[in-house]
N, C-alpha and C positions, 0 to 999 in steps of 0.2 A: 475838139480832140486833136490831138498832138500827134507825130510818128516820129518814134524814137529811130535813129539809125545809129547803130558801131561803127566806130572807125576801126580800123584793122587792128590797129596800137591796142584799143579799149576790151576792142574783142576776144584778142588774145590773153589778156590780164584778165578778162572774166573765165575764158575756158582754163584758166591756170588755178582757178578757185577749184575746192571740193563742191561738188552740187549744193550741198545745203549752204552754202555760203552763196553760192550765184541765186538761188532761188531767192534768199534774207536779202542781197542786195537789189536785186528786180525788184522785190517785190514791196521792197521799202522806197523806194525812187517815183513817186508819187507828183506826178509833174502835173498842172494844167495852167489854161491860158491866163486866168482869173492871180495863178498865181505869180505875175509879172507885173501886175499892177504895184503887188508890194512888195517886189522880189528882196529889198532891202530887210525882211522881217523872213525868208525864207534860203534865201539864199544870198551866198558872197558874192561880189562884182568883184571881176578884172576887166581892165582896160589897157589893150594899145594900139597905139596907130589908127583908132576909129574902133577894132575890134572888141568887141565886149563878151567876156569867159565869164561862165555861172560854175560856181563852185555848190554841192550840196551835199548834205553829208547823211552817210545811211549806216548806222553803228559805226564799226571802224573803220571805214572808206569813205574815201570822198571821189565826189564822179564832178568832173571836170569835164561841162560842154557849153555849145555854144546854141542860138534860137536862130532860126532864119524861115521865115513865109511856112509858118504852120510846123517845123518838122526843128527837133532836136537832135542835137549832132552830137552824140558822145563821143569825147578826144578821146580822156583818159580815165582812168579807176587808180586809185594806191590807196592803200592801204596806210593809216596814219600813224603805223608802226614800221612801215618800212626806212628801210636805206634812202631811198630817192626820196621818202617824203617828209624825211628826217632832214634832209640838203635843202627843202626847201623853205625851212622855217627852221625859226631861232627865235631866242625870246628878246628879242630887240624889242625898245620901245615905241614900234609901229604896229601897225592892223599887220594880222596875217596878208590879206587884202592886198596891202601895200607892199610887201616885202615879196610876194609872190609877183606882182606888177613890175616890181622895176628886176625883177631876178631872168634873164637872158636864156638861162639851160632852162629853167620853166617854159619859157614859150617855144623854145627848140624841141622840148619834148611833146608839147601840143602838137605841133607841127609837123613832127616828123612822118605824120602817115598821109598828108598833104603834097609828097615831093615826090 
C-alpha cells in the first residue's frame, strides 16, 4: 500500500476544482507498487539530475508526482486544457516525455512548494 501525500502547489489546484471533479480525479488516480514494475505501460517518466517525475493522466488532468520509500508525493495537477499546461507542450517532434524533461519553468513549477 502506498500513502499518497499533496504538496501544497497540488493541494491547492485540487481545492480549486468543483467537488465532483476532485472526487473523478481521486478517484481515477489508481496508484500501486506492482504498478512500477511497468510504470513505462502506465505512466510517463521525467528525469533530472537523478530525479525521476511520474506523469499520470486521469480524464483531463494530469497529476505530476514523484515515489520515495513507500509514499507518493503529488507536486502538481493541470488540467490538459489549461494555460500552463498548454506552455508545456507543442507538437514538436519529440515525446511529451522529453519536451517536458528538458523545459526548466516545468521543473520550477514542480518545485516551487519545495523552497
Amino acid at each position: 500500500m502506498l500513502q499518497i501525500i499533496f504538496s501544497q502547489v497540488s493541494a491547492q489546484e485540487l481545492a480549486a476544482m468543483p467537488r465532483a471533479v476532485q472526487i473523478e480525479v481521486l478517484d481515477g488516480f489508481q496508484v500501486l507498487p506492482a504498478d512500477f514494475e511497468k510504470a513505462d505501460e502506465k505512466f510517463g517518466l521525467l528525469t533530472r539530475a537523478g530525479k525521476q517525475i511520474y506523469r499520470y493522466r486521469v480524464k483531463d488532468y494530469r497529476i505530476y508526482f514523484e515515489k520515495r520509500d513507500g509514499m507518493i508525493n503529488v507536486l502538481c495537477i493541470l488540467n490538459k486544457n489549461s494555460l500552463k499546461d498548454f506552455f508545456y507542450r507543442s507538437k514538436l517532434p519529440i515525446s511529451e516525455d522529453q519536451l517536458l524533461q528538458e523545459n526548466p519553468k516545468f521543473w520550477q513549477l514542480l518545485e516551487a512548494d519545495s523552497k
